[in-house]
C-alpha angles and dihedrals in degrees: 000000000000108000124233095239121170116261082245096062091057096056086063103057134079117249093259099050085050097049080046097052100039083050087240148122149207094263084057119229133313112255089248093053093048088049087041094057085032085070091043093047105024112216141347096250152086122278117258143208120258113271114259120248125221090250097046083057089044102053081040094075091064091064090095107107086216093056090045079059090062098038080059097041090046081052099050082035085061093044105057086040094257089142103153083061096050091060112049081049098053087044093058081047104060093029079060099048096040087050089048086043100059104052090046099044085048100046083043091064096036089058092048088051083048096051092048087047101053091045114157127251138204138180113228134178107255124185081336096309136102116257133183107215138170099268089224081070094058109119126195108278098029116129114239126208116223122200131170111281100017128120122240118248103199145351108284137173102237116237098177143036158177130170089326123171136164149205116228102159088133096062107031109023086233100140094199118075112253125240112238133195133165107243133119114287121189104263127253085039110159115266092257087057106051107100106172107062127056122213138225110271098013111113138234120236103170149027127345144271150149125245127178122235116265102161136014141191107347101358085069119097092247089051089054089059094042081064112050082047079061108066095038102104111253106264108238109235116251090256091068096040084063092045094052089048094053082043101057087039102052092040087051088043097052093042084057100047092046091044080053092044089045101051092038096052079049111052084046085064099250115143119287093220094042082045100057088041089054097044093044086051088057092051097049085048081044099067119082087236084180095052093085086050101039085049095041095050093043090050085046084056090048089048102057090038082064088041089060078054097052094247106142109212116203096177122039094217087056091073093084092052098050090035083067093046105106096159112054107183102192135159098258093196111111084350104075092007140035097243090237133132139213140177107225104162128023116198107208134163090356086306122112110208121182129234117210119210137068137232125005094312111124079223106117138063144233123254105247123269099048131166110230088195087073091043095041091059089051087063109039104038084060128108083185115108120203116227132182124225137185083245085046147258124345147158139237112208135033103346080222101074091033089073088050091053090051094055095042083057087049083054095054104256133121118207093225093060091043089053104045087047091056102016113185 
């Protein structure tokens, strides 16, 4: 049974003692056993909040304080028979909410086809062989294969390594990458120290390497963190701050004036019925019944002029606050590229030829009067591995030297060949 050791635990043991505790080896695990600890652990991947229902998004329009106002005001309309009143009231109100409803609702289930979309990937080792696999399907004790640019999947004690860094800003706030090696540290280092284990969403800006799998989903240091960020409260925008404030004004405001109304009907010896009728009919005029809807409609505007611009908004009130973004710092791997490599041109002996052809598919061919050395070293000096797949080619291993491989196979060359020929 693999034991649910710290992170911390594992930088202190040798490789050996960590392949042994985590009941694994260097040839990784066989595909029954990781189903078999998939089952005992669930996914690779942080906890999330239950999904939103359409009611839930639907009551949620009716938050705003100044709404609340109106819900009270339909109710006292209906009271005292002003139904006409109540009504038109009552129908802002719905036309407010279903309006409300209907971006949200939609931007809800664009960002779930997003997130399924942009899911992560790692390549383990499998029964001895190199897999590509869905990370969320990464178990304790799997062996895990690092390469230059890619994103890793879970916390691992590292068993092999070359010039291998990392950036683990995220994590840490240091801004430069981290050198990392797979000896023996003394154990309950700090994160930052710990050199000999990688963690889940830190990046990897040099070199290779294999680790093998210590923690997953929350049990990973990122997922600790995921989960303290879960319990703070959600900080209202700046837009709703105001509206609750104009709210709670104009509903202070309005109870003053018809206290005011009402005594002074009164001490002027009116009616104190007809008084507080009179003084409840001026609250309910009071109230800017069309604001919500006047609010809601200009932030919809705002909403499909950002969705001309490709920004997805989940949350109407959000619109002011990215409306004042002028700066957006984003990955741009897999987000505003494919993440995919390709060798167009090739300068050689003072010449530039040109390579047809995109992305990791051998389809494509060299300009005449090449020279097969260049392309010779790119294949052979390559630790990539082209595979085809029914959504097309790609490549395990550094996306680099994926490209070089491709354009080794336009030239005419296979890497097997080419390996067998000068074996390492």
């Amino acid at each position: 049974m693999v034991k649910r050791a710290a992170t911390a635990d594992y930088a202190g043991k040798t490789v050996e003692d960590s392949l042994e505790a985590l009941c694994s080896s260097e040839v990784g695990l066989t595909k029954n056993e990781a189903a078999k600890r998939l089952r005992q652990y669930g996914p690779n991947e942080l906890a999330k909040k239950q999904s939103t229902t359409p009611l839930q998004i639907f009551l949620a329009q009716f938050k705003s304080f100044i709404v609340l106002i109106l819900v009270v005001a339909t109710a006292i309309s209906a009271a005292l028979g002003e139904w006409l009143d109540a009504t038109v009231i009552f129908v802002i109100l719905i036309l407010n909410a279903v309006m409300g409803f209907i971006q949200e609702f939609k931007a809800e289930k664009s960002i779930e086809a997003l997130q399924r979309l942009a899911s992560l990937q790692a390549v383990v080792l499998r029964d001895g062989k190199e897999t590509k696999v869905d990370a969320k399907e990464l178990v304790p004790g799997d062996i895990i294969v690092l390469e230059t640019g890619e994103k890793i999947p879970a916390d691992a004690r590292i068993i092999e390594a070359i010039n291998l860094k990392t950036q683990e800003g995220a994590l840490t706030g240091e801004s430069m990458p981290v050198e990392k090696q797979d000896g023996v540290l003394k154990a309950g280092l700090p994160l930052g120290d710990r050199s000999n284990m990688v963690f889940s969403g830190t990046i990897i800006t040099n070199g290779r390497g294999k680790a093998t799998v210590s923690s997953t989903g929350m049990q990973t240091e990122i997922g600790k963190i995921a989960g303290m960020i879960e319990e703070a409260k959600a900080e209202l925008t700046p837009l709703q701050k105001k509206l609750a404030h104009l709210g709670k004004f104009l509903g202070l405001v309005t109870i003053i004036i018809c206290i005011i109304v009402f005594f002074t009907g009164w001490l002027r010896g009116g009616d104190p019925v007809d008084m507080f009728l009179a003084a409840v009919s001026l609250a309910v005029a009071a109230i800017p019944e069309g604001l919500p809807a006047v609010i809601t409609i200009a932030l919809g505007i705002g909403v499909q002029k950002m969705i001309r611009k490709n920004a997805l908004i989940r949350k109407l009130p959000s619109v002011e606050t990215l409306g004042a973004v002028t700066v957006i710092c984003s990955d741009k791997t897999g987000t505003l590229t494919h993440n995919e490599m390709t060798v167009t041109h090739v300068f050689v002996n003072g010449n530039v030829l040109s390579v047809t052809g995109s992305g990791y598919s051998p389809d494509g061919k060299v300009e005449r009067g090449f020279d097969p050395l260049l392309f010779r070293i790119g294949a052979l000096c390559n630790d990539a591995h082209l595979v085809q797949h029914k959504q097309g080619w790609g490549v395990i291993g550094d996306p680099t030297e994926g490209c070089l491989l491709t354009a080794a196979r336009k030239a005419g060359l296979r890497e097997e060949a080419l390996q067998k020929r000068f074996a390492r």
